[in-house]
N, C-alpha and C positions, 0 to 999 in steps of 0.2 A: 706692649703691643702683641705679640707672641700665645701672651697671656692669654690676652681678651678673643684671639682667633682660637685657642685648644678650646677655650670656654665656650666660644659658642659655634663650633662645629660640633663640641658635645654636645649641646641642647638640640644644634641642629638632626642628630644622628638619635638622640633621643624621641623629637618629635617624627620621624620618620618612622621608626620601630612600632611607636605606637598608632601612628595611622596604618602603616601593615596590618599589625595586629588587631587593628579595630575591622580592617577589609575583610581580610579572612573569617574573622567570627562573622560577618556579615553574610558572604560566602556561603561557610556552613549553614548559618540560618534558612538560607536560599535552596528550594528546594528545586535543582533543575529538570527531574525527571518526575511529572505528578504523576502520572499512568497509574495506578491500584490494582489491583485485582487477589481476589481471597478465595475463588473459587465458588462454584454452585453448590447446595445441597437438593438431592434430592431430584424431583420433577425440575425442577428450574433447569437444570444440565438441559433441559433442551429450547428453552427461550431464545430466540436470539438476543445479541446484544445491541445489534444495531444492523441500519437498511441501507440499499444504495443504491446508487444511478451513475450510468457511466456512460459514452458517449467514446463509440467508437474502440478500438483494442483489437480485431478479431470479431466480438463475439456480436459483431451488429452495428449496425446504426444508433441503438440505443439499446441498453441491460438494465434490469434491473434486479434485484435481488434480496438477502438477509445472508446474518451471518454470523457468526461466533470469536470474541476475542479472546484470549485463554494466557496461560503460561505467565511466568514472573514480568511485574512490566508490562503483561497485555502485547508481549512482543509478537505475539502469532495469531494468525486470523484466519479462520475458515468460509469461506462464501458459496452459496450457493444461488446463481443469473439465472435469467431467460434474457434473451433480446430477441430483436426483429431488425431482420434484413430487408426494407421492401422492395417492391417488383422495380422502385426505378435505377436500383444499384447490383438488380443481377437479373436472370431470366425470368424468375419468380417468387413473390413472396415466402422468402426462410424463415424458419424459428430456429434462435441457436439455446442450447445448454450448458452451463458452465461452470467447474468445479475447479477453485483457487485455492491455494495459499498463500501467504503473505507472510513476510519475518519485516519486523519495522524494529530495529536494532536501539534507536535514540529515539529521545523525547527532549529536545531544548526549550527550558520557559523563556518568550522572549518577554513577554509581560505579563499581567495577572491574566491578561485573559486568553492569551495566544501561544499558542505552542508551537515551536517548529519543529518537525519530521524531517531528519535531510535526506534519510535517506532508506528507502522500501525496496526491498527484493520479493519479486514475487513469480510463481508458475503454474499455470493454469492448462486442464484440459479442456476443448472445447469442440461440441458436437452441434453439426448442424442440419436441418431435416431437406426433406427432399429428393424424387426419384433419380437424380442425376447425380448424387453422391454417394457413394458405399462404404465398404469395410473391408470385403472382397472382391476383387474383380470382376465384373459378370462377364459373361461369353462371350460375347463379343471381340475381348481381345487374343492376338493368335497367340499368345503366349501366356501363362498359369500366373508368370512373374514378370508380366511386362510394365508395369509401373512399378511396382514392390513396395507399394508403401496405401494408405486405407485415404481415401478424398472425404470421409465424411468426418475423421475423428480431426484436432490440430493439438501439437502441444506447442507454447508459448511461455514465453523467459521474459520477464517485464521486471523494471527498474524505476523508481520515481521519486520524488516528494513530497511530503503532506505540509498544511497547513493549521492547525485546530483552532476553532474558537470557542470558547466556553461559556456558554451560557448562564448567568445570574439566576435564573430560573429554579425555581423547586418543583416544575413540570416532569412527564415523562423524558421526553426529547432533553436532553444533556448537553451534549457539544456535538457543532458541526465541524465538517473536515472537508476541506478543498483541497483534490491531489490529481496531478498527473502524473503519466507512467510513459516511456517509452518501450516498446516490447519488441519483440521479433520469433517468429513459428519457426518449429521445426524442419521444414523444407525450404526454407528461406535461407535459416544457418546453415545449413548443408552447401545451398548451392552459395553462396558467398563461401565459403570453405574448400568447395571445387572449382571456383570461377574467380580468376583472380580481379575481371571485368566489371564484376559486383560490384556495385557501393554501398556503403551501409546507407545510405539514403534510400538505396531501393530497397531494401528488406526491413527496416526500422520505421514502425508506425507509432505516432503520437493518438494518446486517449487522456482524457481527461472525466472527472467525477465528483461526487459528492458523498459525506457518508454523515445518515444520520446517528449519533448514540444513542441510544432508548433510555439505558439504564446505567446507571451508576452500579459499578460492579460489588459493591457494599453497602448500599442500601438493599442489594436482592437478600443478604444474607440477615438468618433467622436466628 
């Protein structure tokens, strides 16, 4: 009896080894981070690689913009916005401009066609138009440093997650990308940092977007 238990806990420990080992080469086969990227030659360096739309952040009511994905992985992304502020969310009709970057560290395949981002660090400057915002103070006020800080420029610290879906297509358009971000400006941090009354509720804004990929970043190359 003793026997027949060594025997087939061996078999048993045997077929266990080999379903590991069958996992793991599966594993490996499995590629979890598809992202590519080989680099531009030439003119192309200035194409962008892909477009977007975004809703809310700072820079508007709505932005839109292009933008450049780059570096090993496609971890890093340059964007350049416009949006529009209108007259029912301030005194008057804004246009704001906005210069990003992005570091997107992971790429998870959850399925053939869907990839999850968990997680985006990104920070953006952002200018917005308008006589009643500046850079300098104007005279008005009694003192050279009496706010000390510029009303028209913002810097912002935004955080989020993507979504990708990949498209079958051999079109331009590629994969699309559903993400939001939670962010918060520079004088926002501050005063949460001098106020201990602050909640991150009130200085932390939700923005949400889209982003088209144009190009496969290996089909550009020649």
């Amino acid at each position: 009896m003793s026997v027949n238990r060594c025997v087939f806990r061996s078999l048993m420990l045997v077929v266990m080894l080999l379903s590991a080992g069958e996992i793991w080469a599966q594993e490996r086969e499995r590629v979890l981070d598809r992202r590519e990227h080989e680099g531009y030659e030439g003119w192309m360096r200035i194409v962008p690689t892909h477009i977007k739309a975004q809703y809310a952040g700072g820079m508007g009511v709505m932005s839109v913009g292009a933008g450049w994905d780059y570096g090993q992985k496609c971890r890093w992304e340059t964007d350049l916005m416009f949006g529009l502020l209108p007259k029912a969310y301030a005194d008057a009709t804004h246009m704001t401009f906005t210069l990003r970057q992005n570091y997107i560290p992971w790429s998870v395949q959850i399925s053939p066609r869907l990839d999850l981002e968990p997680l985006t660090l990104g920070a953006y400057i952002n200018v917005i138009s308008g006589e009643r915002f500046w850079v300098k103070e104007p005279g008005k006020y009694p003192d050279e440093h009496y706010y000390r800080f510029t009303s028209r420029m913002r810097l912002h610290l935004a955080l989020g997650q993507r979504l990708r879906l990949r498209l079958p297509s051999e079109c331009v358009l590629r994969d699309v990308t559903l993400y939001y971000e939670l962010s918060a400006n520079d004088l926002n941090i501050i005063s949460k940092a001098c106020n201990r009354y602050v909640q991150l509720s009130d200085i932390v804004k939700f923005s949400c977007g889209v982003k088209f990929q144009l190009f496969d970043c290996r089909r550009m190359q020649k």
